[in-house]
N, C-alpha and C positions, 0 to 999 in steps of 0.2 A: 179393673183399675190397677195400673200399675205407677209406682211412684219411685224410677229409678236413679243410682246414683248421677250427682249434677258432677259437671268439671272441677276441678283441679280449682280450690279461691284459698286468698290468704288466712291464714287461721287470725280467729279475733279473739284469741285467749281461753273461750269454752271446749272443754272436752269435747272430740267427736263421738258419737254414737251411733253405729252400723247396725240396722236391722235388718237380717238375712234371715227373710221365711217365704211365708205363700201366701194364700192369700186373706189370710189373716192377718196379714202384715200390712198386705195391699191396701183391705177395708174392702174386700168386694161387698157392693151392695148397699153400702152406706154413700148418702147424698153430699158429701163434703171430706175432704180430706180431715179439719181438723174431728172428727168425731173418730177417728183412728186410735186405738190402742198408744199407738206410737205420740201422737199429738198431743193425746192426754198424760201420757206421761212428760213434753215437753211440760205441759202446764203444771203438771205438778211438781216438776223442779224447780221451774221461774217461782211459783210460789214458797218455794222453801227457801228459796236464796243458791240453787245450786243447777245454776242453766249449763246447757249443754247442747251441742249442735247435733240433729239427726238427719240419718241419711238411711232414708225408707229403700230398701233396697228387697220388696215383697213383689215376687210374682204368683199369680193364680197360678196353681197346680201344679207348682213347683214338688218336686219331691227331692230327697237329699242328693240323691245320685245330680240330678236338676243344675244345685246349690252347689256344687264341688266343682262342675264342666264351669262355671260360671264365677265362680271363687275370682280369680286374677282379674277379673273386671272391674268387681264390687273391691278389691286393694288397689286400684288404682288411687284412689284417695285414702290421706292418712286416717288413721284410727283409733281412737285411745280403747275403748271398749267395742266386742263384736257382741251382740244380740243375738244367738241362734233359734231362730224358731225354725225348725225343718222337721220331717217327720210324722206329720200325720196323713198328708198323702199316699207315704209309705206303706202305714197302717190300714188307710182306707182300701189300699189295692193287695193287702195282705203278702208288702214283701218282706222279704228274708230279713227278719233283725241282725242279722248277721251283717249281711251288706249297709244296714242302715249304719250300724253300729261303726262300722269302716269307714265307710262316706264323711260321718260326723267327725269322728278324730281324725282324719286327713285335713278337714274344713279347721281344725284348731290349730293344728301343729302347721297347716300351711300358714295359716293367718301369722302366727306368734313366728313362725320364719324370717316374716316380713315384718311383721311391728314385735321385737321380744316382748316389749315393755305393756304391751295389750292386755288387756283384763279379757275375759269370758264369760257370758251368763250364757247357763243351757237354758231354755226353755224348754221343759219338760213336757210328751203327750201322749194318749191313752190312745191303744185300738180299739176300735169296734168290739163290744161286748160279744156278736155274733160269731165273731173269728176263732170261739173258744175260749178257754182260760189259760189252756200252755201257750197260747199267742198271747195273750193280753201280756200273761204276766212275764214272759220273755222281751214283749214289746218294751215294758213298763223300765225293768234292768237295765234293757239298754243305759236310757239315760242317767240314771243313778251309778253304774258302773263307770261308764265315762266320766260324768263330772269328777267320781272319785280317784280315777285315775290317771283325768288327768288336770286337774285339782282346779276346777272351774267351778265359777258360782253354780249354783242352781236354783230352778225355780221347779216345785215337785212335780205341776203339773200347771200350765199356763193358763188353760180356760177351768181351771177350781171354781164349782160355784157357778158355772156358766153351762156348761155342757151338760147338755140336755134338759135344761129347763126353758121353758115354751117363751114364757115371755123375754126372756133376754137371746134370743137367737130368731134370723129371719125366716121367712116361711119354710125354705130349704131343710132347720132344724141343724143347720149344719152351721152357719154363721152368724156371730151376734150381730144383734141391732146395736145401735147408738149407746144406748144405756148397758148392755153386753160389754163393749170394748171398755168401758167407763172400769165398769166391773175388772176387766184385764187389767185395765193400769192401776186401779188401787192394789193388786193383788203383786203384780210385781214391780211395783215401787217401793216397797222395802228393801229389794232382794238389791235394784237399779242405784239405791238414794248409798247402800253402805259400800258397793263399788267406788260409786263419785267422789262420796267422804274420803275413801282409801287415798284415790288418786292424788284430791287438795293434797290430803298427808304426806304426797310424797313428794308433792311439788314445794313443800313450805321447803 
């Protein structure tokens, strides 16, 4: 499932919201769009009074390097905030944090090139426990060094609370079910709701 960005429409006053990930973004394996990480957190801004227009821009098996070739696409439309979830493909095929590392902060400072005024959220992910501990925890830095330097929200780790437990992920073990992604967007909708707050603040 891929849910890529639409054409060029008039803005109706809501923030845009760019999600640039894999296929966690997508919802592979889930029977409807709206059960999407992405959709539940639409829903839980219309419910707080604080909407905002998303532009699912997840494809399966995307890895960062993926997301950087593919960057000037997904700016073709404006954007107030970029959503990055990239990086655990990375992980899963045990590449060089190094390179991940690179790929992401190219993917911010290209994006803020083009919109200065753009917010950041990392979404932060773990390696495979299997790949070692100097990889985990090399993997882990990555994102915590970048957000801090280069001063982007962060979320510590996206699927908290999801990964690897049975019932919230589909048979693969690798992707949430329905009630999984629900899980995602309580989780970063705190990180989401104090960005949006920011922005009203800077538009009064």
């Amino acid at each position: 499932m891929v849910v890529a960005s639409s054409p060029v429409v008039p803005s109706d006053g809501r923030p845009v919201v760019v999600f640039l990930g894999t296929s966690l973004t997508a919802g592979l394996g889930l029977e409807r769009e709206d059960e999407t990480y992405v959709s539940r957190l639409v829903a839980l801004a219309d419910s707080a009074g604080k909407p905002f227009r998303a532009i699912n821009a997840g494809v399966s098996g995307e890895t960062s390097a993926g997301g950087l070739r593919r960057l000037d696409w997904v700016l073709r439309e404006r954007l107030d905030v970029l959503l990055l979830e990239l990086g655990a493909n990375d992980g899963l095929r045990g590449q060089d944090p190094f390179a991940l590392s690179d790929n992401l902060t190219q993917i911010i400072r290209r994006t803020r090139t083009r919109y200065p005024e753009a917010r950041v959220i990392l979404a932060g992910m773990e390696a495979p426990p299997n790949l070692g501990d100097a990889y985990t925890a090399a993997f882990r830095q990555v994102f915590v060094a970048i957000a801090d330097n280069e001063k982007t929200d962060l979320i510590p780790f996206l699927l908290d609370g999801v990964a690897g437990v049975p019932q919230f992920n589909q048979d693969d073990r690798i992707h949430p079910t329905a009630e999984g992604h629900s899980m995602v967007a309580a989780h970063a909708w705190p990180v989401l709701e104090a960005v949006l707050d920011g922005l009203a603040a800077d538009r009064r």
